[in-house]
N, C-alpha and C positions, 0 to 999 in steps of 0.2 A: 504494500500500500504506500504512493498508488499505483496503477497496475502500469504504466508506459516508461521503466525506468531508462534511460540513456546506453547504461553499458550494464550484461548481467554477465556472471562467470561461476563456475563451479571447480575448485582446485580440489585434489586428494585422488586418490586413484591411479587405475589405469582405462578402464571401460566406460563409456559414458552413450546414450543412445537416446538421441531424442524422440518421441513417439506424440504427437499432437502438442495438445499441448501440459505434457509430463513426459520425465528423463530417465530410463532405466539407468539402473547403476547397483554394483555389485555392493556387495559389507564392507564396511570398513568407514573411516574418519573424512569428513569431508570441511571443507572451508567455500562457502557461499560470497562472493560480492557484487554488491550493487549500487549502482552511482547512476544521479539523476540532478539536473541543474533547479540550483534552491535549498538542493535537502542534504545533508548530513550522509557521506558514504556507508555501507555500510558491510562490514566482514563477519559472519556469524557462520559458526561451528555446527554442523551436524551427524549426527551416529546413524548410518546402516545398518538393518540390524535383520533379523529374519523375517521382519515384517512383508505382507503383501505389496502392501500400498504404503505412503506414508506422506504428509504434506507437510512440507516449512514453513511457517509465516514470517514475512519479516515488515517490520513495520516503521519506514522511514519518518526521519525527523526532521521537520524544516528548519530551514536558516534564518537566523535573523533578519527582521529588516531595517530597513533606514527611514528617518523621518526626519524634513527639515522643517520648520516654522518661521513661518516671512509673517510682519504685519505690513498691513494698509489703513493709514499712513505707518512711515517708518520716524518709528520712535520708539523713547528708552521702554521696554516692557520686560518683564520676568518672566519666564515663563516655568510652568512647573507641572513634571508628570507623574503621573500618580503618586501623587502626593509629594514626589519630592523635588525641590528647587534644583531646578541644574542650568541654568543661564539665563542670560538677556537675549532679546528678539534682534535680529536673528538669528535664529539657534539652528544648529545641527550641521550634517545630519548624523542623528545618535540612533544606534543599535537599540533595536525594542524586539523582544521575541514575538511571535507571532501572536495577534487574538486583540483583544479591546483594550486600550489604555485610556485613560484620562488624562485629557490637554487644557490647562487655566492658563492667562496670557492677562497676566496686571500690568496696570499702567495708571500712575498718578491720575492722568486727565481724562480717563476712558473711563467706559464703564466693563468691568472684567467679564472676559470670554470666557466660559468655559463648555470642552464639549466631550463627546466619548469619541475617540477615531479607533478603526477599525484595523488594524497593520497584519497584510495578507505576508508578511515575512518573505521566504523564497529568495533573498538577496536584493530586492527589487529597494528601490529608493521611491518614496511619496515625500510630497509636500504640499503642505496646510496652511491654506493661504486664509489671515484670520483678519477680519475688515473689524476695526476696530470703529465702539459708536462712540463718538466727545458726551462727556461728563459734563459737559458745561451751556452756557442759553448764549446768543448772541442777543446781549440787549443797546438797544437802538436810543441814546439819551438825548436830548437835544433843549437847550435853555435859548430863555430871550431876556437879559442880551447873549451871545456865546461865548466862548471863554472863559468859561466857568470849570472849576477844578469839580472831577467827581472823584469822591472818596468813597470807597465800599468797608466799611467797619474803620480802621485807622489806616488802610494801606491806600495810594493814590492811584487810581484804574485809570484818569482818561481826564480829557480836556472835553469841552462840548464846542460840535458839536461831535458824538465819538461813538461806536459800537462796540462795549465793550463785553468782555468775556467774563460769565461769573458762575462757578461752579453749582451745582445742582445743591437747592435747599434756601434759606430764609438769610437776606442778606438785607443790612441797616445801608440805604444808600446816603449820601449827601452833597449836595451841589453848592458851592462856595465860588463866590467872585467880588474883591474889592471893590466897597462901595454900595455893597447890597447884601439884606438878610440873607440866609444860608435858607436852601431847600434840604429840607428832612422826611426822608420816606423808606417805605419796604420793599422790597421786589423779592419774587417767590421764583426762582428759578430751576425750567427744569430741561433735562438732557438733551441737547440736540434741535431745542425748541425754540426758534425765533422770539424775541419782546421787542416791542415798539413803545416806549413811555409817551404819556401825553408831553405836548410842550411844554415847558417850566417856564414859568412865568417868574421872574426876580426882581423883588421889589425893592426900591432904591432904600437904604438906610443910612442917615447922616447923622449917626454915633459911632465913634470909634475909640477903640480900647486899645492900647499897646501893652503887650503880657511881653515880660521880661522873666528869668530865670537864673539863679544860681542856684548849681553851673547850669550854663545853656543847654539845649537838646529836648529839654521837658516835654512830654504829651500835654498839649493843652485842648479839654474839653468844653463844649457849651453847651449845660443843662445834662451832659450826658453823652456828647455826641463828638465825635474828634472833628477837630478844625485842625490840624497842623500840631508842628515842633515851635517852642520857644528861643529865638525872640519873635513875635506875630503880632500885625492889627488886624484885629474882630472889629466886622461891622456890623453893626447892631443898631435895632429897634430900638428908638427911646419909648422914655415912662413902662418897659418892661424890666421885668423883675430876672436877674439872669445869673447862675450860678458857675462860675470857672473853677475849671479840675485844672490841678499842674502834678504830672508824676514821672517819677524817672528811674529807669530800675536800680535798684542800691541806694535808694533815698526812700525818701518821707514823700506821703500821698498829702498834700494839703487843698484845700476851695477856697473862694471869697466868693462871699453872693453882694450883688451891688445893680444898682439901676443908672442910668445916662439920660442925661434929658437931652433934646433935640441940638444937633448941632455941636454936640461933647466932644470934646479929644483929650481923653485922658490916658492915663498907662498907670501900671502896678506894676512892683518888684520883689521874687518872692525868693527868701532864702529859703533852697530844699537841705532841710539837715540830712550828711551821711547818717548810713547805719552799718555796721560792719560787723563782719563775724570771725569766729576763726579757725583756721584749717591746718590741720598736720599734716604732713604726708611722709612717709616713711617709705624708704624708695630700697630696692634689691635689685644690681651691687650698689654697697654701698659708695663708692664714689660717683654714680650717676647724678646729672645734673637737674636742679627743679625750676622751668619757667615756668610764667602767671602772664598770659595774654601775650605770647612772646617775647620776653623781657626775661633773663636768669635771673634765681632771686638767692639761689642757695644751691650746696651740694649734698648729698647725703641728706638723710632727714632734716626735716625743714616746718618750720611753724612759722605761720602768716598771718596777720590781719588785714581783710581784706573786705570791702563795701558789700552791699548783700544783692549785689549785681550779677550775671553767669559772670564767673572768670572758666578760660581756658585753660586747663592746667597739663602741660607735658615734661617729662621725665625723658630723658636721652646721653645716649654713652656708647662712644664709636663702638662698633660692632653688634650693636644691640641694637633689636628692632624696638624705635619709641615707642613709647604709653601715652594716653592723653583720654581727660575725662573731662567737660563741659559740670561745672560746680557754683549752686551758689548759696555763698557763709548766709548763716541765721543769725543773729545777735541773740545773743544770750543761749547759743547752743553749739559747742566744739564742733567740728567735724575732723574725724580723722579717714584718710585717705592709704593705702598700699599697693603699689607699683611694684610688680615683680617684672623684667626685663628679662624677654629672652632671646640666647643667642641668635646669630642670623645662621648660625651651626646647623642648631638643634630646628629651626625652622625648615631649612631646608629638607631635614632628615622626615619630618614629620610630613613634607609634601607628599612624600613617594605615599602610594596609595598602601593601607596595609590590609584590606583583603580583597580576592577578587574571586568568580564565580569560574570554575574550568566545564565545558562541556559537557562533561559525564552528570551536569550537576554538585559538585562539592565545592565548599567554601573554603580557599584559601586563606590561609594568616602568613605575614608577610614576619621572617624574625631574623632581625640584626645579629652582628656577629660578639662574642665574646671570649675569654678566657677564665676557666673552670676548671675544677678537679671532677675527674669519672671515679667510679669507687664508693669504697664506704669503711670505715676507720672500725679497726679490728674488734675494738670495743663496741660497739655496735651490735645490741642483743639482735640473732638472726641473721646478722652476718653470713656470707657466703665464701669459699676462699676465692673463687674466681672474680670476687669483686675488690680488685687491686687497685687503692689509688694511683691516678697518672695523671698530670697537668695535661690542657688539650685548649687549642686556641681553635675555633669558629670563625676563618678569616671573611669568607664569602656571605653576604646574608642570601638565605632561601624561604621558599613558601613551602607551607604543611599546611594537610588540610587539621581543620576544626573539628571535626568529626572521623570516625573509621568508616572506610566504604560499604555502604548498607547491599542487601540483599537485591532492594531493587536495582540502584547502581550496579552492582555486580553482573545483572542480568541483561543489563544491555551487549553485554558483552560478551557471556556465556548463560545462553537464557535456560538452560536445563539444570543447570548448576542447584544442587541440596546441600545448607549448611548442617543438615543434621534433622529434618522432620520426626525420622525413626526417634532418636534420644529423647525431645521435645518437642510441640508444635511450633514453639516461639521463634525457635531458633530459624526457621528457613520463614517469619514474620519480613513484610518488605521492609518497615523501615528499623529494623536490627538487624546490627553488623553482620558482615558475610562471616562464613567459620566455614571450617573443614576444607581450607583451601593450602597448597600446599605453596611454597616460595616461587615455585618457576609458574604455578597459577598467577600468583599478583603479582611478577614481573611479568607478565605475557599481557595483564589487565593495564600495567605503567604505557607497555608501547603501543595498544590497542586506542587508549585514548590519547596520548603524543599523538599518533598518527590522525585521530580527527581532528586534533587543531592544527594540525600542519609543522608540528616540531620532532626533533628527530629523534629518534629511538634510544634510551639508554642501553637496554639489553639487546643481548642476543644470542642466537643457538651457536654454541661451539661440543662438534660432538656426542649431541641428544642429549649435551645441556648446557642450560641458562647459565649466561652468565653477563657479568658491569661490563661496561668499554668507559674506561678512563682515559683525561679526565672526561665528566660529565659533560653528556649533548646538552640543547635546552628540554628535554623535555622530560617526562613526568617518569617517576622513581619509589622506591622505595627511600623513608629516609635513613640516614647513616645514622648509629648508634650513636655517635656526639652528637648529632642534630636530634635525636630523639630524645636525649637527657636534657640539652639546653632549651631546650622549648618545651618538656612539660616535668621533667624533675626540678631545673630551674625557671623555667618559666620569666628570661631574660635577667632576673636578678643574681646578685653575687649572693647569697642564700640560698640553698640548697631545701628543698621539701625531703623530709623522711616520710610520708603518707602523701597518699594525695590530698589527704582533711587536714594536717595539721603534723604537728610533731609527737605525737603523745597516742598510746594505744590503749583502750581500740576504737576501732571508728564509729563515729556518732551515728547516728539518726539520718537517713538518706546522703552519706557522704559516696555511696557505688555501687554499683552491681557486682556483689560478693557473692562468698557460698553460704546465706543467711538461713533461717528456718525452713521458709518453703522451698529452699532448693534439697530438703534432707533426703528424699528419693530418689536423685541423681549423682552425691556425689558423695565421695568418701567421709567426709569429715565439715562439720557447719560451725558460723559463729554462733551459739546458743543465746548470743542476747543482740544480736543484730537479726533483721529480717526487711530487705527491701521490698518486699511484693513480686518478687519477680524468680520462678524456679528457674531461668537459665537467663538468654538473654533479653535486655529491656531496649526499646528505642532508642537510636541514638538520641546525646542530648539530656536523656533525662532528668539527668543529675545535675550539681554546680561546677562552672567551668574551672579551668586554674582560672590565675589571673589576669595572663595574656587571650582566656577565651577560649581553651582547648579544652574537649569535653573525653571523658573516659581514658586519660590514659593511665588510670589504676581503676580494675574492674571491666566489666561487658566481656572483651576479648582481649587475651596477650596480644603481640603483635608482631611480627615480622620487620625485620630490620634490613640493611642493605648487605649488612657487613657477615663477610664467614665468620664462624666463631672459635675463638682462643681465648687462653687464658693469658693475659696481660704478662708482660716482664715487671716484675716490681723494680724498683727505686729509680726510675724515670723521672727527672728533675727539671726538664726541659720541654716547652709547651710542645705539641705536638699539633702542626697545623691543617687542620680539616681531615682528620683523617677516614679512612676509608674499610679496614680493618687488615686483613693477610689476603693475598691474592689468591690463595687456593685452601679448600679443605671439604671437610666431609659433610658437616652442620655448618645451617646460619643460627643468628643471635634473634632471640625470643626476649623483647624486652615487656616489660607491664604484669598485672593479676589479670584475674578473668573472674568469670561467674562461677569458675569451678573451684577457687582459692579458697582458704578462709584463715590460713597459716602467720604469723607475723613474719615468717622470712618471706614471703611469697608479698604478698601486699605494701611492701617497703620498696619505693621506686629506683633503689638501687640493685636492686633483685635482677640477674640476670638467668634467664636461660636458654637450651638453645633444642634444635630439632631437626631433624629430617622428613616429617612426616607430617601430614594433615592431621588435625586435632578437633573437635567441634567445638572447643574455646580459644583455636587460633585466626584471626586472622589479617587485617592488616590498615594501616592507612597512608596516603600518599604524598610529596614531596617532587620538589624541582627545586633549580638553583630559581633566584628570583631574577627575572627580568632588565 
């Protein structure tokens, strides 16, 4: 599905005989491929077996597609898909898997799009052309005489005679011109909707007020209503009663109410008392410098008083990216402030994306490099002797996934594949982990999916067996025993976990998929006071991650490691860089507990063991170098 694919092939064998449409063909192993433009190639296994007849299904997966977003008009917009912001207009075009996504497209002066688009995938590119509607009325103002300032709340929109723009909802208008009363009124504006004001009629006033201010700049009001900044003449109606506001931010709000008889020219002068507050700020490093509206005032921590105005406040120190917080002091209320600065190092670091999703479905974690001890210190009740401490440096960072490869994942791959139904039902459950797979199974599963993304095989057959090609290709792996302990025995820190719960035995109350009570019919030996719910394996995930986010790596399934296994040389003093293990041998390393554990040597993430053989509590999770 679907049924017209591009190129079909059947490899294994030696007989093959087409007959309609079905292929005789004797017993034995076969390998199916099928590639078709859009979809996802695909290689899938099958067994001949004595049966008469027998069908294959194989069920192609499409390709991503592309989606770009233009508006009309072109302007600043955000645009954000299902739910999550990922640019400004215009955007793309970005990989969306196939089916329904939701498309919102904000913009200040619009009114916001939103719609469901449909993205038929197949590699094919769409784009969504989204006609944006104005937020705003054009209103049409026009006085007599013209020249008249129009004010919309306190900000200056226009001259008359003017059409101006005013955003959707209930706006205080005001028409002012030297020489004459002020026009005061409402306009109800709405989206996209023409207004036409009657003519304004302005009537001559021959009272005049001169408003002066210390310091200058004040908002000066009349009755309520802005007329302008201080110094200003108000012209005003005589024998009316008239009430002036003067205010300015970080000062004192004061009025005068007063009347003007015909013909008046008088002026007022009004001292605005500061008010000021004060602000600490306490800056990290400490030699980072503290400005207040661009002006340095201090290094290192720093106490101000300062007007109860916004002040800007920014923290800056070569190589560190500034801070900067918009602040304004209360009188009679401290404020304290902390600036931590971080490197332009550590920012860069933090750019590279730290998960991504691969094909097969699994979620990558991206884990930086380190220097650590492997091992576990003799004293160490449950101790093993093959766990020898050795210094070991992590020089390359790579990605792991977050989870161990589930049954369904597994099956894309080898869709017949049984972790164990016989043992348990759970265990062959789609979303818990695969089991009963052997090393050159989840090496064969590494280059199966390299190859759908198009990167190149780590393994490969040398003499009916698997085996690394070093160094590594880009593609997908099992991980090396240092990257397994650094990423979830360390868990990136210089601290080591002895448990995956904690340091201290035994484990609490849903810390993992152990051998608790309900598993006592399956396996040798249980924790009598632990009981997860679960007789074999649980969901990935279940449980709580480490701390970098990685789930089950004590508990569900052991795991399969990259490296053959040995026993370490002791008194190695010298880090050992990225290492990969011995080039040959019989077993690889089985790192992690399982569902089948309950032991405190076995559940201690320095626990190593190793295997030749499928297990129904082995199985594995996967690894690349990172990009």
């Amino acid at each position: 599905d679907p049924a017209d694919p591009d190129s079909f092939s059947i490899e294994g064998g030696w007989f093959r005989l087409p007959i309609s449409d079905r292929i005789l063909l004797r017993k034995g192993n076969y390998l199916v491929k099928v590639e078709k433009q859009g979809y996802y190639d695909i290689g899938q296994t099958f067994v001949v077996g004595d049966e008469q007849s027998m069908t294959v299904r194989l069920r192609m997966r499409k390709k991503p597609g592309q989606l770009q977003v233009l508006t009309e008009p072109l302007v600043d917009a955000l645009v954000t898909i299902d739910g999550a912001l990922v640019g400004k207009a215009p955007y793309g075009p970005i990989e969306l898997q196939p089916g329904d996504h939701q498309v919102e497209v904000q913009s200040e002066r619009y009114l916001p799009f939103e719609d469901i688009i449909a993205v038929a995938g197949l590699d094919r590119e769409d784009i969504l052309h989204v006609q944006l509607v104005p937020r705003w009325a054009d209103v049409d103002v026009r006085s007599e005489p013209a020249g008249a300032n129009i004010y919309s709340g306190d900000e200056k929109v226009g001259v008359t005679p003017a059409v101006v723009q005013l955003l959707e909802g209930k706006h205080d208008l005001t028409v002012v011109r030297e020489g004459f009363s002020a026009w005061d009124g409402n306009v109800i504006a709405k989206p996209n909707v023409a207004l036409t004001l009657p003519l304004i009629r302005l009537q001559p006033a021959d009272a005049r007020l001169l408003v002066k201010t210390i310091p200058r700049g004040a908002n000066v009001t009349v009755n309520g209503r802005y007329r302008g900044q201080s110094p200003i003449t108000l012209s005003l109606t005589p024998d009316i009663d008239y009430e002036i506001g003067m205010s300015k931010a970080g000062y004192g709000v004061t009025s005068r109410k007063l009347r003007l008889q015909s013909a008046a020219s008088e002026s007022i002068t009004v001292d605005l008392s500061a008010r000021v507050g004060t602000v600490t700020i306490t800056v990290e490093p400490e030699d980072a410098t503290v400005y207040v509206d661009g002006r340095a005032r201090g290094t290192g921590k720093t106490t101000l008083r300062l007007s109860s105005a916004p002040h800007r406040i920014e923290v800056k120190r070569n190589g560190f990216r500034s801070w900067s917080r918009t602040v304004t002091p209360r009188p009679g209320y401290p404020q304290s402030l902390t600036a931590q600065l971080r490197s332009m190092q550590a920012i860069a670091r933090d750019a590279v994306a730290t998960t991504l999703k691969t094909a097969g479905g699994q979620t990558l974690r991206r884990v930086e490099g380190g220097t650590f001890s492997m091992g576990a210190s003799r004293s160490e009740v449950g101790r093993r002797a093959n766990e020898v401490i050795r210094p070991v440096t992590i020089a390359t960072p790579f990605m792991i996934s977050i989870h161990e490869v589930t049954n369904e994942q597994f099956s894309q791959f080898r869709k017949n594949h049984d972790s164990g139904a016989d043992v348990h039902a759970s265990l062959a459950a789609d979303d818990n982990p695969v089991a009963n797979v052997s090393w050159s199974d989840a090496v064969q599963y590494c280059n199966w999916l390299s190859k759908k993304e198009g990167r190149s095989p780590v393994y490969r057959e040398e003499f009916g067996h698997w085996v690394a090609s070093y160094p590594f290709a880009d593609g997908y792996r099992l991980p090396t025993e240092a990257e397994w302990v650094w990423a979830i025995r360390y868990a990136e820190r210089q601290q080591a976990l002895k448990f995956s719960w904690g340091a201290k035995w035994s484990p609490p109350k849903n810390s993992g998929n152990y051998a608790g009570r309900t598993s006592r019919e399956l396996v040798p030996s249980i924790l009598p006071s632990y009981d997860d719910g679960y007789a074999s394996t649980a969901p990935v995930g279940t449980f709580k991650a480490n701390p970098i986010g990685i789930f089950d790596g004590g508990g569900n399934v052991a795991e399969w490691v990259n490296d053959w296994y040995t026993v370490p040389t002791p008194g190695i003093t010298t880090p050992v860089v990225d290492p990969t293990g011995p080039q040959r041998g019989t077993s690889h390393v089985v790192r992690g507990s399982s569902w089948h554990h309950a032991g405190e040597t076995e559940l201690r993430l320095s626990y190593r063991d190793y295997s030749a053989e499928r297990r129904a509590d082995l199985g594995f999770r996967i690894a690349r170098n990172a990009d």
